[in-house]
N, C-alpha and C positions, 0 to 999 in steps of 0.2 A: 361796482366795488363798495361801495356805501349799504346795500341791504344785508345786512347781519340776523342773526338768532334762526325765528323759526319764521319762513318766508313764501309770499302767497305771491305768484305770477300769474296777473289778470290776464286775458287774450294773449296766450303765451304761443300761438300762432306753432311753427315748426320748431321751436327750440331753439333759435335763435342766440337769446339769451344766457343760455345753459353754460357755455362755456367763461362766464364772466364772473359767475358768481364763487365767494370765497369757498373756500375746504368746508371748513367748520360753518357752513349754514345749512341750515334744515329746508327744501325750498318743496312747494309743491306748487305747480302749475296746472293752469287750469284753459282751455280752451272749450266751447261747443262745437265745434268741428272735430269729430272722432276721424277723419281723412287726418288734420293737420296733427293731433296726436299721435298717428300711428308715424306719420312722417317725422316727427320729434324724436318717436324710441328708434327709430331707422339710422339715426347719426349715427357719424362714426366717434363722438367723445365718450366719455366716462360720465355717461347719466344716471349710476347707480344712486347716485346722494340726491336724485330729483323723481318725484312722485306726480306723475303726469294722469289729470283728471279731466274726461269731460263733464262739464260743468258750462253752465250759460251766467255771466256775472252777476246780473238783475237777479239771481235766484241761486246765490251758495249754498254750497253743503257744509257749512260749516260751522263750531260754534260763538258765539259771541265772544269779543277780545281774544282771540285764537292765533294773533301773528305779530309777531313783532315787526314787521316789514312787509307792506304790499309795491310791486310794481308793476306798473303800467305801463309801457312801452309802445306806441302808437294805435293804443286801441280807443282811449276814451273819445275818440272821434268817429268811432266806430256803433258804438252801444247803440240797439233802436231809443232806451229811455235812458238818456246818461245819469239825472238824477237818481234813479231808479239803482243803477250802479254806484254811483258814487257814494249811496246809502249804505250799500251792503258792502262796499268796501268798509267803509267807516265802522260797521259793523261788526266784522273780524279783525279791525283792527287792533290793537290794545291802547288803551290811553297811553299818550307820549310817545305814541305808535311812531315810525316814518313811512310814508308815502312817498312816492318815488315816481314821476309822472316826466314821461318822454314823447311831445305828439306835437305833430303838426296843426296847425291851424293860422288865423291870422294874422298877417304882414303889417310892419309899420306902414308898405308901399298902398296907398290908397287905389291904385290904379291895378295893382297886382289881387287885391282884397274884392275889386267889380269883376274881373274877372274869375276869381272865385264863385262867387256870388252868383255869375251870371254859370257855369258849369257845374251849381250844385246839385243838379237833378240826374245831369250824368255819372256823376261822382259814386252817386248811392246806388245809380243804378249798374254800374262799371266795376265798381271798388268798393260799395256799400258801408262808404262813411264820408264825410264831408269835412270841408279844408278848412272852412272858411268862417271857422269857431276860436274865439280868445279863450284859448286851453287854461291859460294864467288869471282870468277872469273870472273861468267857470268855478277853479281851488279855490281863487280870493275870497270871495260873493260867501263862500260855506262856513257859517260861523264858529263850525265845530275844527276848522283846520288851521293853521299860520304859516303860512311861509317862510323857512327858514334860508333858503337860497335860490333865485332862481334867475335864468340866463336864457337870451336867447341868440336864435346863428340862423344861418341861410337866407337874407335876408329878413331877417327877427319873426322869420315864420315858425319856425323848431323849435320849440319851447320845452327845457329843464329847471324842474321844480321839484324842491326837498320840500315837504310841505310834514309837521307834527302834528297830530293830532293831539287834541285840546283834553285834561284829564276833565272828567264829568263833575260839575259842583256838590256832589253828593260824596265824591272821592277824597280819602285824606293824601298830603303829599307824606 
């Protein structure tokens, strides 16, 4: 409910998400699995205000400062090179942008986190992405982002983050 304007869904998987988003937003979604795309237009909501693209995230089609809103939704635990993604996210985004990040990764439970840890080779090779990443870490660490809210649930493994992207020093406010 928070992504407004004109809005970019990273690993938008089956469409999932399509039913949450406001009237009034512009969204295009993007997935590399042309299977999980066709399964997105197959719903039965009102996907007419949503533009579903194949698309690999490491390599958009789109152009610079292009969206007022990106979300991610349990993918960036997914990406082969997350950096790699989280650059060209940053990249469509617009200064003062909001990024909007929903994923899994690591537990406060130390004991729950070796067990990650020790099942991350199945993970990737089962589900092809791994748990056992501080998702709040990866956004923190990026100098170009700031956290404007973020929350964690399921034993503080689910990690929700509003994160604004940073206007460029070359930019007037």
């Amino acid at each position: 409910s928070h992504a407004e304007g004109n809005v970019l869904e990273t690993g938008c998987g089956t469409g999932n998400n399509a039913a949450y988003y406001k009237a009034d937003t512009n969204v295009t979604a993007v997935d590399w699995s042309k299977n999980m795309i066709e399964e997105a237009l197959g719903k039965d909501y009102d996907s007419s205000r949503i533009k579903y693209v194949i698309a690999d995230v490491e390599s958009l089609p789109f152009g610079d400062e292009s969206f007022d809103t990106v979300v991610d939704t349990f993918s960036l635990q997914s990406y082969y090179d997350r950096n790699k993604a989280l650059s060209e996210i940053k990249r469509v985004l617009k200064p003062n942008g909001l990024l909007l990040v929903m994923g899994r990764g690591a537990s406060v439970v130390s004991l729950y986190n070796q067990f990650l840890q020790f099942r991350a080779g199945l993970d990737i090779q089962r589900e092809g992405c791994v748990y056992h990443l501080d998702i709040e870490q990866i956004v923190r660490q990026d100098p170009q982002l700031e956290i404007e809210h973020h929350e964690r649930r399921n034993l503080d493994m689910t990690f929700v983050i509003m994160a604004r992207k940073k206007p460029s020093l070359t930019q007037t406010s």
